[in-house]
N, C-alpha and C positions, 0 to 999 in steps of 0.2 A: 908511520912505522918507525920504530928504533932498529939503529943500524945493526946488522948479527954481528952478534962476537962471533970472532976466527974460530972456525970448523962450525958454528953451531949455527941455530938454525932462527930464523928473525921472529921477534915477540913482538904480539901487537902493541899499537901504544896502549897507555894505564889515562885512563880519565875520570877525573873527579866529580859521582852523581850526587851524594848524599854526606849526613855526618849527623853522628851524634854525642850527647855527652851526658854523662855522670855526677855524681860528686865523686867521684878516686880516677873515673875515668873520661879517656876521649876516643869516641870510637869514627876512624876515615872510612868511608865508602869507594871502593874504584872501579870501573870496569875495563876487564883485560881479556878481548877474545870471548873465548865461552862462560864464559867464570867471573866472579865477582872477588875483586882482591880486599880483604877488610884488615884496617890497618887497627890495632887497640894497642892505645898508651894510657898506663897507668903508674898514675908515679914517676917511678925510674924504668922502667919494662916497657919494649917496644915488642908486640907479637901483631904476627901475620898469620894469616888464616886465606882460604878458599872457598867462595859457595858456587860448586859445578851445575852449570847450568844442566846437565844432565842428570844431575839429581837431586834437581828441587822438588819439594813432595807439596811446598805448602807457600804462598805468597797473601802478605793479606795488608789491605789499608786500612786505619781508621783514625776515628778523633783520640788525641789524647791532651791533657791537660799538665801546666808543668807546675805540679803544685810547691815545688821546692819556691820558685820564684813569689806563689801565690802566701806562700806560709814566710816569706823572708819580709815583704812586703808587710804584712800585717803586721810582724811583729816589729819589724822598726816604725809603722805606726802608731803601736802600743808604748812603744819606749816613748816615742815621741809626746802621746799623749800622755804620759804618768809624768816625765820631768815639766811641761807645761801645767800640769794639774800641782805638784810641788812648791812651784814657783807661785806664791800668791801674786807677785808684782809684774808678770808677766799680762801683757794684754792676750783678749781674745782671739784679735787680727795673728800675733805673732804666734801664738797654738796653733790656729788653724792654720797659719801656711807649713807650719814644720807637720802636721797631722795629716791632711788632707791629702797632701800627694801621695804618699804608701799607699792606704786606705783606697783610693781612688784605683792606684795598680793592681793593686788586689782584686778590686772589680771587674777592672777588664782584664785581667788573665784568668779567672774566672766564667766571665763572658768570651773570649775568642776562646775558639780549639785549637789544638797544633796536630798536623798532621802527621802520621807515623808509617812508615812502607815496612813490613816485615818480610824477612826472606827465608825458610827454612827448608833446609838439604839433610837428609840422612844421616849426614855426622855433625853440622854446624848449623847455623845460622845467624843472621843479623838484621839491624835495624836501622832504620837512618830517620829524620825526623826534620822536619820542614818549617815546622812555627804555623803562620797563617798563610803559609805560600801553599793555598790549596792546587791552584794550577799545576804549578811546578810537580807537586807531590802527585797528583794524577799521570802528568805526561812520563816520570820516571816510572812508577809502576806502571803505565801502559805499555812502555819502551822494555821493561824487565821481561812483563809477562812474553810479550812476543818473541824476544830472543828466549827465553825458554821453552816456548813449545815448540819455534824454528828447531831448537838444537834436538829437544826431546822427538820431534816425529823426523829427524832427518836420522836419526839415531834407529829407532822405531822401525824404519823403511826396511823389506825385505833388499837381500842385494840381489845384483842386477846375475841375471840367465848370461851364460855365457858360454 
């Protein structure tokens, strides 16, 4: 726990679960208490957002594929292979090693998935994203789902007779 500021009242600590990115952006993942702090920089702009475990409507895993990496990939092994094809005085060994590796990434980011945890609340949402760390991606959406149905049926609960 962080220390309380004078009169006020003590915040849980902020812990780093997830993260994602863009091409303009980088979006932080944190959890603080009941809530989810989501940090999104883009450019020169730092914004903070909230997703209230109390009003999460919607949480979901799945595979997803980073095709930006898959499509950069290719085409610097397309460059590769045009300036080697250019070049009559080039050998075939020195094409293929400048070819082959893009090419080959290309494949396997293709072939792996990357996992994605979405989180969606009534007025926000976000997303965080794992790569091939299927585990990890499981154990944070299992850890999410639970503090939110903790908070949603503690919230839920008739109050007490008195």
């Amino acid at each position: 726990m962080i220390a309380p500021p004078p009169g006020g009242v003590e915040l849980p600590e902020r812990r780093l679960i997830g993260s994602a990115a863009g091409v303009a952006e980088r979006v932080r993942v944190y959890r603080r208490g009941d809530a989810l702090e989501v940090d999104t920089s883009s450019f020169f702009r730092i914004t903070r957002h909230r997703v209230l475990f109390e009003e999460v409507e919607l949480a979901t895993i799945h595979k997803g594929r980073n095709w930006r990496a898959v499509v950069v990939c290719t085409l610097f092994g397309m460059l590769f292979g045009m300036i080697g094809a250019a070049n009559q005085k080039a050998g075939g060994a020195i094409v293929s090693s400048l070819v082959l590796p893009p090419i080959l990434f290309a494949f396997v980011g293709m072939a792996l998935p990357g996992w994605v945890v979405s989180i969606q609340s009534r007025r926000t949402w976000t997303r965080m994203r794992f790569g091939v760390r299927h585990a990890k991606a499981h154990r944070v959406f299992e850890e999410l789902l639970t503090a939110v149905r903790e908070t949603q049926s503690r919230l839920a609960a008739p109050p007490p007779l008195v």
